[in-house]
N, C-alpha and C positions, 0 to 999 in steps of 0.2 A: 571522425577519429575518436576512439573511446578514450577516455580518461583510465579506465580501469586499466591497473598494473596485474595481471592473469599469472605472471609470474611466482607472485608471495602469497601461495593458496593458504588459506586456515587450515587449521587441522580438521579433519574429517570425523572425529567420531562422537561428537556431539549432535543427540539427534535434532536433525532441522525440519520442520514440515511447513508449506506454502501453501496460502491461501490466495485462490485468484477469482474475486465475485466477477462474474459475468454477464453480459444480459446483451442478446444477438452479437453472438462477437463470431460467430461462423467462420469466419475469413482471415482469422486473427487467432481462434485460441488456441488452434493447433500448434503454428509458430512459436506464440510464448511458451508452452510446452516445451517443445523438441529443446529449446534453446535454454534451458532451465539446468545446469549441472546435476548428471543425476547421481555423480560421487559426493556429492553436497548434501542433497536432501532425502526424507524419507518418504513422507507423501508428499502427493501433490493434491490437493484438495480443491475444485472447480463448485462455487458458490452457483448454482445455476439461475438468475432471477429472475423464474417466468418468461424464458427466451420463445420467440416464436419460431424462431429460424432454427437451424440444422450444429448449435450452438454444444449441447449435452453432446448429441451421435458423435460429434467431431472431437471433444473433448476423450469420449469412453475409448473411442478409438487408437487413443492413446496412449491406454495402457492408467487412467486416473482416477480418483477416486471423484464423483458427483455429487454434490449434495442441491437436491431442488428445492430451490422456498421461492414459493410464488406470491410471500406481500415483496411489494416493490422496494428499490430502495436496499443503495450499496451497503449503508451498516446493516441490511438486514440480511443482507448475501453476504456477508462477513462473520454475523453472530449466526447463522445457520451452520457455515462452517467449525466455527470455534466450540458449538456445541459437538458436531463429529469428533472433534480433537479431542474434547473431554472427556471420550468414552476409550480411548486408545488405551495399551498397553505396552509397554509406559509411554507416559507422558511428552511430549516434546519439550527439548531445552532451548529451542529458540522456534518462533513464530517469521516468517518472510511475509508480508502482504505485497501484492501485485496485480498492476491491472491485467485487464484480460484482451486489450487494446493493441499492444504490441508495440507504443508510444517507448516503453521502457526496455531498459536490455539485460534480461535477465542471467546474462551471463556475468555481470556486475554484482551477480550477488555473493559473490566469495568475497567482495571487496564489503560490501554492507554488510556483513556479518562478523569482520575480522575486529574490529573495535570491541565487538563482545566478549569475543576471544580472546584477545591479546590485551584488551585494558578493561574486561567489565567492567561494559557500559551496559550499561540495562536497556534503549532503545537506541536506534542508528537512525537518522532520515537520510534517505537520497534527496541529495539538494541538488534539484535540475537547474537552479538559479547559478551554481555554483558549477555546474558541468559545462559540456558541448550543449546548447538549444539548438536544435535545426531549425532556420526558419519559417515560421508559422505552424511550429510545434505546439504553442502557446496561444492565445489571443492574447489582445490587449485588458482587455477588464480581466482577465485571468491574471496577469503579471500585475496589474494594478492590487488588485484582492487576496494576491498573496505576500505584497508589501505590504497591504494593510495590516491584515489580519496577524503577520509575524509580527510586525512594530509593537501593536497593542500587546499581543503577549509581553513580549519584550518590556511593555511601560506597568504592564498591570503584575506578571509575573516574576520578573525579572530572570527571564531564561531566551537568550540568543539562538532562533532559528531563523533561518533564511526563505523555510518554503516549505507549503503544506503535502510535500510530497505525496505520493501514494505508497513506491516505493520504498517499505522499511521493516526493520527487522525490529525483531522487540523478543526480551525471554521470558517463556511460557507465562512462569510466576508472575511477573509484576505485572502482564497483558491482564492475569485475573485478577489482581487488585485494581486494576484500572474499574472495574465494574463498567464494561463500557456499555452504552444501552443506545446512542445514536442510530435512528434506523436507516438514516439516508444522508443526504449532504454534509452533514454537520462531522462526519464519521474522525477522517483527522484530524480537525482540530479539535475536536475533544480528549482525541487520544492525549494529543499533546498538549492542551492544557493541561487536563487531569494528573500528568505526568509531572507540568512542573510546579500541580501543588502538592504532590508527592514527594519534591525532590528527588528525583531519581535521576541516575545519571546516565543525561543524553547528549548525542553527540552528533556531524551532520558529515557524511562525504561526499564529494561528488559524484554526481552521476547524470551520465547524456540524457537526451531525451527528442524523440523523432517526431511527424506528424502521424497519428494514429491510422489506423486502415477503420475505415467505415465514419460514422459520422459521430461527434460527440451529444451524449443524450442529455448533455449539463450543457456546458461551453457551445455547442452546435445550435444553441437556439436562444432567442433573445429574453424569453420567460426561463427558460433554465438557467443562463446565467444566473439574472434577478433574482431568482427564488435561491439560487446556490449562494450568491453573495447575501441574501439575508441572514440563510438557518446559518451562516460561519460567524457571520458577527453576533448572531442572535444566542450561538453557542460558547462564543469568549465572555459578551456580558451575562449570559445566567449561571456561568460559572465562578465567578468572583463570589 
């Protein structure tokens, strides 16, 4: 059952454009698409990274915009994207980021964006810690490494989040003061570090979160966790 109240939409005419990195998500990034409110946003923008499978065709078919960057590595299918946006006219007033997995429900994003709206807040996370989890939506070193990871924020920073979501909305402006440069693993919680030595004000809502369709290319294997759980911690201490 969703947490998301569909009822109390934001207002619409703030432009919103979505970024969704991808890499073999064939079977999935169609879904997230369709399921995407298209009264909400303006683009929809598909980080494509180096996919071998049928990942772009499925995406274009969609009616989306593509953008291919084939070095590997989610912040680098993130900042391929963010470069497209920066050539736009005008600008976007708020950034959505989302997997391209189908683990998240993007029709929750009228709920993660209304904080902005209604109390600007400069970033939103969806806190899947805080939502519905389906189980085995998560692993266990996953849920372990996101209580880590948010505590130390928490002790070093002193800003309250619950989870390094993927799921989240952030506006234009202060995504570009962020200077985010992360090319892979490290990619959220940099955001949100950097954020809270920014001071900027962030804020977290619930949201669900399913088991993904296809296999995870972090969590799905026992060297990708390890190497994920390093570059996170690796990027809360070289940010102090």
């Amino acid at each position: 059952m969703l947490t998301s109240n569909m009822s109390k939409h934001p207002k619409s005419q703030y432009i919103v454009d979505v970024i969704i990195p991808a890499y073999n998500e064939e079977d999935s990034i169609g879904k997230v698409i369709s399921d995407i409110p298209k009264d909400l946003v303006r683009n929809i923008v598909v980080g494509n990274n180096g996919s071998t499978d049928q990942t772009k065709a499925n995406a274009l078919q969609q009616g989306v915009i593509v953008v291919d960057e084939p070095r590997s590595g989610y912040g680098s299918a993130c900042l391929a994207c963010m470069q497209y946006l920066a050539n736009t006219n005008p600008l976007p007033e708020i950034v959505v980021f989302i997997d391209g997995d189908y683990s998240d429900y993007p029709e929750q994003m009228y709920d993660l964006i209304k904080p902005i709206i209604d109390n600007d807040m400069d970033m939103v996370i969806g806190s899947r810690v805080k939502g519905n989890l389906q189980k085995g939506s998560m692993t266990t070193p996953q849920i372990f490494g996101n209580w880590l990871a948010t505590n130390l924020i928490r002790m070093f920073y002193k800003y309250q989040f619950t989870d390094l979501g993927p799921f989240r909305a952030i506006k234009y402006d202060k995504l570009i003061d962020l200077k985010m440069s992360d090319p892979d693993f490290g990619w959220t919680v940099e955001m949100q570090v950097k954020a809270a030595k920014q001071n900027m004000r962030c804020t977290e809502i619930p949201v669900d979160y399913r088991r993904r369709i296809g296999k995870s290319k972090v969590s799905g294997t026992v060297r990708g966790t390890i190497l994920a759980g390093h570059k996170i911690l690796w990027t809360i201490f070289k940010l102090i």
